[in-house]
N, C-alpha and C positions, 0 to 999 in steps of 0.2 A: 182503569189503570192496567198498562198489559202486561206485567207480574206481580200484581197483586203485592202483596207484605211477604214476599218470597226475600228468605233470608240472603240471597245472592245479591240482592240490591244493597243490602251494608257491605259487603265485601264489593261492590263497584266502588260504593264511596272510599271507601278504604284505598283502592286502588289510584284514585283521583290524587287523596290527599299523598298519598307517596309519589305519585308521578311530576305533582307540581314541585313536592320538596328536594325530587331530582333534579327538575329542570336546568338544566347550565344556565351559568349566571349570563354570556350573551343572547341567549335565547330571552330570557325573563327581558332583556334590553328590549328585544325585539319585542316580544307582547306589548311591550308600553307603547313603541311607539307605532307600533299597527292599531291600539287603542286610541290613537291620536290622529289615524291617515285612515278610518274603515274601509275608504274606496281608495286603498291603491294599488286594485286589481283589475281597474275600474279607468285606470289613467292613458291618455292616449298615447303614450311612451312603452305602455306594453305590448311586448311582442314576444314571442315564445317557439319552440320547436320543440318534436319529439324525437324520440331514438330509442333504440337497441344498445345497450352499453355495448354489447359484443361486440357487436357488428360495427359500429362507429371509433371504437378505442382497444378492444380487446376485454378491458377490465376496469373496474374502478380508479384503481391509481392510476392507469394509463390515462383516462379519462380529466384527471383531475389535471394532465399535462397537457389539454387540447383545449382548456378553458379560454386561453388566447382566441381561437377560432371563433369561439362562443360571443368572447368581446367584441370581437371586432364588428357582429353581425348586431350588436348593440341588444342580446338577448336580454329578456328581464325575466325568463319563465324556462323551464326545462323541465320538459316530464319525460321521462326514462321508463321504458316500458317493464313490465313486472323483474325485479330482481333478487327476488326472495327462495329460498331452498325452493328447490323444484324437483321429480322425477324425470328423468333421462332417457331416451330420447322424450316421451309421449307426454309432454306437458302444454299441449294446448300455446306456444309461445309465450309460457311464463304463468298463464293462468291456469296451473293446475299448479298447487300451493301446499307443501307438505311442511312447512317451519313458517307461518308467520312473524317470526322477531328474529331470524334469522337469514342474512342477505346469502345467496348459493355461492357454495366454496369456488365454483367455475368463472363467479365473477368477483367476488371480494370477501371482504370480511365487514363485520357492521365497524367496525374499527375506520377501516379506510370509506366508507358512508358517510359518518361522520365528519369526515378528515374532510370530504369531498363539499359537503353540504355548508361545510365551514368557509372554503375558497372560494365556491359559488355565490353564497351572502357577501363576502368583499368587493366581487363583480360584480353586486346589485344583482346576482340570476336567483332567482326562488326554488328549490328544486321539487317536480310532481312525482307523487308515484301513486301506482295502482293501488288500491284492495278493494281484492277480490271478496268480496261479502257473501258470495251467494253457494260458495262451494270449497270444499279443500279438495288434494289430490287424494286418490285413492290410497296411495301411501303416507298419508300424516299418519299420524302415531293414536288417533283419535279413531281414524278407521283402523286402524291395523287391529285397537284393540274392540273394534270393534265385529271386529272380521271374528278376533278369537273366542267371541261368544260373552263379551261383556256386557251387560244388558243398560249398565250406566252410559257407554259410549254408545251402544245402536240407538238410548234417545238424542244421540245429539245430531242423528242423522234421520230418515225414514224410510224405519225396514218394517218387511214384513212377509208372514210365513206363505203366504198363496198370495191369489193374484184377483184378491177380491176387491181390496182397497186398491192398488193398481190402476185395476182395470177402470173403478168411479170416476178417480184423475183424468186417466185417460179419454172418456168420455168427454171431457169439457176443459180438460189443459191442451193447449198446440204445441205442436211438437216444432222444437229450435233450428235444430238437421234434419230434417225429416227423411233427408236423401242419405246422409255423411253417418249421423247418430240416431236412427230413426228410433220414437219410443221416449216414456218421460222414464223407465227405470229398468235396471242390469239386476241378473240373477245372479248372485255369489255365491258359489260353489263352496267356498269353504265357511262363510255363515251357513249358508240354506238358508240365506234367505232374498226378497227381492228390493234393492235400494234405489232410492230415486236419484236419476242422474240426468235431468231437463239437458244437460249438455252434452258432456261427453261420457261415454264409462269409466271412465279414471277420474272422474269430478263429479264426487259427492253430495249430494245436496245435504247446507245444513238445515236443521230443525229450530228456528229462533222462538217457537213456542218455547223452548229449552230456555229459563234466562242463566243458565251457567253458558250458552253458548253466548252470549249474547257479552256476559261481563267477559267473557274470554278472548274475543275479539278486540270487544273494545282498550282491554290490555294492551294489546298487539298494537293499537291504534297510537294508543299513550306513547308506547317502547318508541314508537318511530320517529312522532313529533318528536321525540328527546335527541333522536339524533338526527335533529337537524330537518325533518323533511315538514313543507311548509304548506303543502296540497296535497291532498288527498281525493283521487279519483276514484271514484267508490266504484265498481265495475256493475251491469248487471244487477242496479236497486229495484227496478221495480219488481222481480222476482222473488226476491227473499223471504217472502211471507206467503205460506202455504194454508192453503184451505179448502175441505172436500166442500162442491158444490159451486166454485167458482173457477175462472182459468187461471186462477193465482198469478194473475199482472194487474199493479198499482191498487194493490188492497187497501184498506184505511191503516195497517200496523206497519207497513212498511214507512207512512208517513210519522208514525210515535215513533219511530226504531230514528231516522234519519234526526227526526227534531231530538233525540236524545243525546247522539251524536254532535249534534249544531252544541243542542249545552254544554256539554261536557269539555269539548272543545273552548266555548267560549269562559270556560271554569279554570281549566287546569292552563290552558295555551293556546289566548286572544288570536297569536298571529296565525293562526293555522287557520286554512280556509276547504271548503269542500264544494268539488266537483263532482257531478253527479252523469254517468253515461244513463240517458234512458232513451232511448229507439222508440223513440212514441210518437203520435198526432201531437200539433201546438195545444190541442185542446188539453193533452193528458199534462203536459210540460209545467203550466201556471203553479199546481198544487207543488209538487218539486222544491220548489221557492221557499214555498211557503207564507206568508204574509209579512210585513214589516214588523208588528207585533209578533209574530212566532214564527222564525224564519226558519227554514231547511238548509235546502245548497244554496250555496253563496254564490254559483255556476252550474250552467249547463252545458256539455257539447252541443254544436249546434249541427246533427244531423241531417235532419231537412232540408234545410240551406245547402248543405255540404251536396246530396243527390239530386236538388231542384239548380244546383249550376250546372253539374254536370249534363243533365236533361238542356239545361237552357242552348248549351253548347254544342249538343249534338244534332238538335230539331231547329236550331236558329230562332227560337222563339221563346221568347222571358215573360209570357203572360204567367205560367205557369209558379217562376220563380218569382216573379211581382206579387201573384198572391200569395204565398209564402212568408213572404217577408212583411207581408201587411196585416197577417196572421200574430207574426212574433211581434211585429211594434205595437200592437194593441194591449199585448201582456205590460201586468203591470210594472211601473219601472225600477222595483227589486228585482227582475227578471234580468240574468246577464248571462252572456253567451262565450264561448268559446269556437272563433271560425275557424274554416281549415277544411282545403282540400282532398288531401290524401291522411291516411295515417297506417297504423300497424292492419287496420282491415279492410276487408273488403269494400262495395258499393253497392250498397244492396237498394233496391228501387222501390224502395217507399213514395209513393209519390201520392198525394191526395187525386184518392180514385172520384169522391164527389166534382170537384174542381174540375177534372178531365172531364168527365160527363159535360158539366154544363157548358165546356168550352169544345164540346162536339168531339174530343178525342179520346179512344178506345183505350180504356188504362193498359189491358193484358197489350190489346198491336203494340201500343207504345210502349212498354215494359218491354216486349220480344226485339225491340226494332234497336230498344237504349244499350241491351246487352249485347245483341247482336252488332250493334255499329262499332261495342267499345272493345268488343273480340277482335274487330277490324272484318267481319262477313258481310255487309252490308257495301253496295256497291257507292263510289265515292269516299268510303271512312278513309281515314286517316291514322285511326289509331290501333295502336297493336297492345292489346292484351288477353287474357283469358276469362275462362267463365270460372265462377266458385258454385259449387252447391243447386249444379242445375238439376230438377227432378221432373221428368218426361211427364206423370202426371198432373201437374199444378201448373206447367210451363214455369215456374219461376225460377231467376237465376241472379246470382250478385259479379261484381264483375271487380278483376284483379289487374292490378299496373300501376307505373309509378306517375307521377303530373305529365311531366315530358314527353314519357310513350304514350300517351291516351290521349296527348296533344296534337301528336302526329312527328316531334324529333325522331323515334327512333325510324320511323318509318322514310322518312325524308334522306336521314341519312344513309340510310341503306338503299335506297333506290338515285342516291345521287342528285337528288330534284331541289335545286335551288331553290324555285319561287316556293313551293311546298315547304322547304326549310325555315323560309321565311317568315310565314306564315304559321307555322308550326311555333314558334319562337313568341308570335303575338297574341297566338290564342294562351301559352302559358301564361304572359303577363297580365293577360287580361283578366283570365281568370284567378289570379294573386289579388290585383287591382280590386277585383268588383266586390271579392271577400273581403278583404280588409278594410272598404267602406261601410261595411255595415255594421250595425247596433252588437258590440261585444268586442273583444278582440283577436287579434290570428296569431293563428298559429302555421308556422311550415313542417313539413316531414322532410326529415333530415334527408340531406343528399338535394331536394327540391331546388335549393339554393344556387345550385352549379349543374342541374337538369340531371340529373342522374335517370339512365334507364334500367330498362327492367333485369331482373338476373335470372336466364333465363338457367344458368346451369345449376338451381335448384333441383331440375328435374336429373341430374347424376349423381344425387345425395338421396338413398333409397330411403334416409328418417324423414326427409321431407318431399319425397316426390306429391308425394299422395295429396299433400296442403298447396291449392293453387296461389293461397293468398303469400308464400315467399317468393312470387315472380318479384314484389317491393319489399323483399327485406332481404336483402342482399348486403352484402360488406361495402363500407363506405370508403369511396374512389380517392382517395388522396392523393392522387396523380393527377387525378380531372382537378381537383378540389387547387391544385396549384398555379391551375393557368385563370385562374378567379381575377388575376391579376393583366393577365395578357390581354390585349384589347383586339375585341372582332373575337374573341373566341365565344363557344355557347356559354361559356364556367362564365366569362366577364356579363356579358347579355344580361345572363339571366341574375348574377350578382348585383350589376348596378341595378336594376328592375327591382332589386328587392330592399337594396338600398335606396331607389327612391319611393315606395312605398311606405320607406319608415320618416320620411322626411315629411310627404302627405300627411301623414297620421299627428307631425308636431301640431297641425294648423288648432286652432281654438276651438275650432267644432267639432274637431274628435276629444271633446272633456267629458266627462264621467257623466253628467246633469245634460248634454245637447240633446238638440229633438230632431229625431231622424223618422224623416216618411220615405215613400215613393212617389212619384209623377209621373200623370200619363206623357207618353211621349207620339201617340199615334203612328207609333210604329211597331209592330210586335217583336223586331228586333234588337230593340233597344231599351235598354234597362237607364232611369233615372233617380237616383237616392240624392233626398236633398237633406243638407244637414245643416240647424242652426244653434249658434250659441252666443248669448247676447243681441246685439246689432249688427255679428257677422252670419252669413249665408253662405253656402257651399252647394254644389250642383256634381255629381258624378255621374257619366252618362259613358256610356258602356253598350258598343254594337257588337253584337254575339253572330251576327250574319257576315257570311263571305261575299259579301256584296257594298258596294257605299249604302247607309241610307243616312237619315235626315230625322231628326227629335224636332219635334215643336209641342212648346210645354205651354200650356193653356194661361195666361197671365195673370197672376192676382192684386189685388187693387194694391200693394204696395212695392209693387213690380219686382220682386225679388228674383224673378227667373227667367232668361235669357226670352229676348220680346220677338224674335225669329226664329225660323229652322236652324237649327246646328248640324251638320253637314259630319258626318264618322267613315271611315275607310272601314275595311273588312278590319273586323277585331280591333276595331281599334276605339281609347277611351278615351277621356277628357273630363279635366276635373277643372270647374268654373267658379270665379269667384265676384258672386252676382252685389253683393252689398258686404261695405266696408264698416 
């Protein structure tokens, strides 16, 4: 057990039994009848976007007067990127966390959350939000009192007087930033002493060996569900469990800590579900889950996918994302995803280095050649964006831009080039299209909808120069956002594109239970997801090459897949409907 008969475990329960007696009576509605729907996060009607409250509305109540906009795009899902007290400027974009049960006065009050979380259920939108699990701000009140020598709060963090233990970590922990935050821990001048901070130095790592940290969190976790928030994206889980002698990524107690969480959850408030970010290989993803008998996350982002499009898009070639995706369909099928393009971060180029090998190509060329192209250095690119977190040693780099720019719009535009615009305009939908046929469901980043590009006048705001990744987090264009309706403009393109991707998605083979592989297409540029459910079959076939080619998909004895070549223009898809 991983606290043992530590008296902190009755005061969790304690905390349960008051939370549920809290619970608002339409909440308690919604338990029930999410106890009666389990998969209906799971339905092919869901569709979701991300946001910045700031940046999108201003503020919570502002926000709660854009919910219109939300409709109309027929959202069911909203996750708002961290909006809980924060330090000013230097909070990491919301993830550096000094009030957990406190929304930051800069954007509301938990009052108008509430208010918000309230309208959004009317709309049928679920609303997500972060927690950050793995660290607070260096300014919570936990550090501070830990800063002033209180020996209670330096356990709920790891400090310590030299740089013995340190230095063990360091030995055999990887370092996150290694370029931006190098180092797993900061020396505090006014402790003396040295604290572990895997991120940033203003983000404290917690000690969950501690179970006071642990019931203290998950407080925070109760407070939120009560007001209204319905996911939970747990930031940064495989981390939170530290131990000398390993690299403290995906320990066994991070999995008792998350399956604690699943209970608690499914104790105090059914309807609340959890989303897990973990930046890992498919192989580490499966335990995450959890099994049907002892589940975890209900969800996962689906990362991988998310870097193996981008790859497929810029090399012309989808072997790479083929096997990828034939990685995740094997997982078992409690296993559900979250797709999606762009979001609040970077691109970082994870890309299975085994795979590359045995398909002859050079992970590092290919890693330098993906970031370089998405920089727009690479001769022929198309897309203009920046590097994140390149370090000369390692060559490695992530790459920063919004759909559109990294599509090649912004570049098009600015050089005036028609056929290029055009083009530009197909590779976006294409790559919405190819996402949202796969196993889980999508998600947009805000602005994506009406092609928003990049901003680049981040770089005349000295709190953000330094962070390349707000080239896409820029204020959302509500002037673009109005010609959504004008017809021939990019706002309409790329609106009805998204619009007809959610009409796609009604068909019967995107239900919760369909069976979705890959097929070969004997073309390396062409990607084919076939999806079935019942007696209907579905064929989605997606050329990632600027050139025509041609899919011919190998026949099976109950002929369900087109019996010829299928003929694709440059980027362009086709969604087949082989048996009725």
């Amino acid at each position: 057990m991983l606290y043992g008969d530590s008296p902190e475990l009755k005061e969790f329960e304690r905390s349960m039994a008051e939370a549920y007696a809290a619970r608002p009576a339409d909440l308690k509605d919604l338990d029930k009848a999410r106890e009666q729907d389990p998969q209906w996060y799971k339905r092919g009607d869901m569709f979701g976007m991300t946001m910045y409250t700031d940046l999108f509305a201003g503020d919570l109540k502002k926000l709660a007067g854009k919910i219109d906009y939300l409709k109309e795009q027929k959202l069911t899902y909203l996750h708002l990127m961290p909006l809980l007290q924060m330090p000013h400027p230097n909070n990491d974009g919301g993830y550096a966390i000094e009030d957990f049960d406190t929304v930051d006065p800069r954007i509301g009050t938990n009052e108008d959350l509430a208010a918000l979380t309230k309208k959004l259920r009317k709309a049928g939108i679920s609303l997500c939000l972060d927690f950050v699990m793995n660290h607070t701000a260096s300014s919570h009140r936990w550090a501070k009192a830990a800063e002033a020598g209180d020996p209670e709060y330096q356990d709920y963090y790891f400090c310590y007087d030299d740089r013995t233990v340190p230095d063990k970590y360091d030995s055999q922990v990887p370092q996150v930033f290694p370029n931006t935050a190098p180092g797993n821990f900061s020396w505090n001048e006014k402790m003396g002493k040295w604290v572990m901070t895997q991120f940033y130095p203003f983000q404290w790592d917690l000690n969950y060996r501690n179970p006071k940290v642990f019931v203290a969190m998950m407080k925070s976790v109760l407070h939120l569900a009560n007001l209204g928030v319905e996911v939970f994206r747990i930031d940064a889980v495989p981390y939170i469990w530290k131990q000398l002698g390993t690299n403290c990524r995906n320990l066994p107690q991070v999995h008792t800590i998350v399956r604690m969480m699943r209970m608690m959850l499914e104790v105090v408030c059914p309807a609340v579900v959890l989303k897990g970010e973990v930046v890992m290989a498919p192989k580490e993803l499966a335990a995450y889950f959890g099994t049907p008998e002892r589940p975890e996350c209900h969800m996962l982002y689906n990362v991988s996918i998310m870097v193996n499009l981008w790859s497929a898009l810029a090399s012309g070639d989808v072997r790479l994302l083929k096997a990828q995706i034939d990685k995740l369909n094997a997982l078992p099928e409690n296993c559900w995803f979250v797709n999606y393009l762009r979001c609040h971060d970077d691109i970082g180029w994870g890309l299975d280095e085994d795979e590359e090998v045995r398909l002859a190509i050079d992970p590092l060329k290919h890693k330098e050649f993906l970031y370089h192209f998405y920089e727009g250095a690479v001769p022929g690119s198309w897309a203009m964006g920046e590097l994140y977190n390149y370090d000369e040693a390692t060559k490695d780099a992530r790459s920063c831009g919004t759909t559109a720019s990294l599509c090649g719009v912004e570049k098009a535009i600015i050089t005036h080039d028609k056929p290029a615009y055009e083009k530009s305009i197909k590779r976006d939908l294409l790559m919405h299209r190819a996402m949202a046929f796969l196993r889980g469901f999508p998600m947009l980043n805000c602005g994506d909808e009406i092609g928003q590009l990049n901003g680049w006048e981040y770089k005349e705001d000295p709190d953000r120069i330094e962070d390349s990744r707000n080239l896409h987090r820029s204020p959302f264009d509500w002037t673009k956002a109005a010609e959504r309706h004008t017809d021939g403009t990019l706002q309409n393109r790329l609106w009805d594109g998204m619009e007809g991707l959610r009409e796609m998605r009604s068909d019967p083979c995107f239900a919760p239970d369909a069976w979705v592989t890959t097929w070969d297409t004997h073309d390396d540029a062409v990607l084919a997801v076939v999806r079935k459910s019942g007696d209907r079959t579905i064929v989605g076939l997606f050329n990632f090459a600027d050139a025509t080619s041609a899919a011919t998909m190998d026949s099976t004895p109950d002929a369900t897949l087109p019996a010829g070549p299928v003929e694709l223009g440059p980027y362009e898809y086709q969604v087949i409907v082989t048996r009725e």
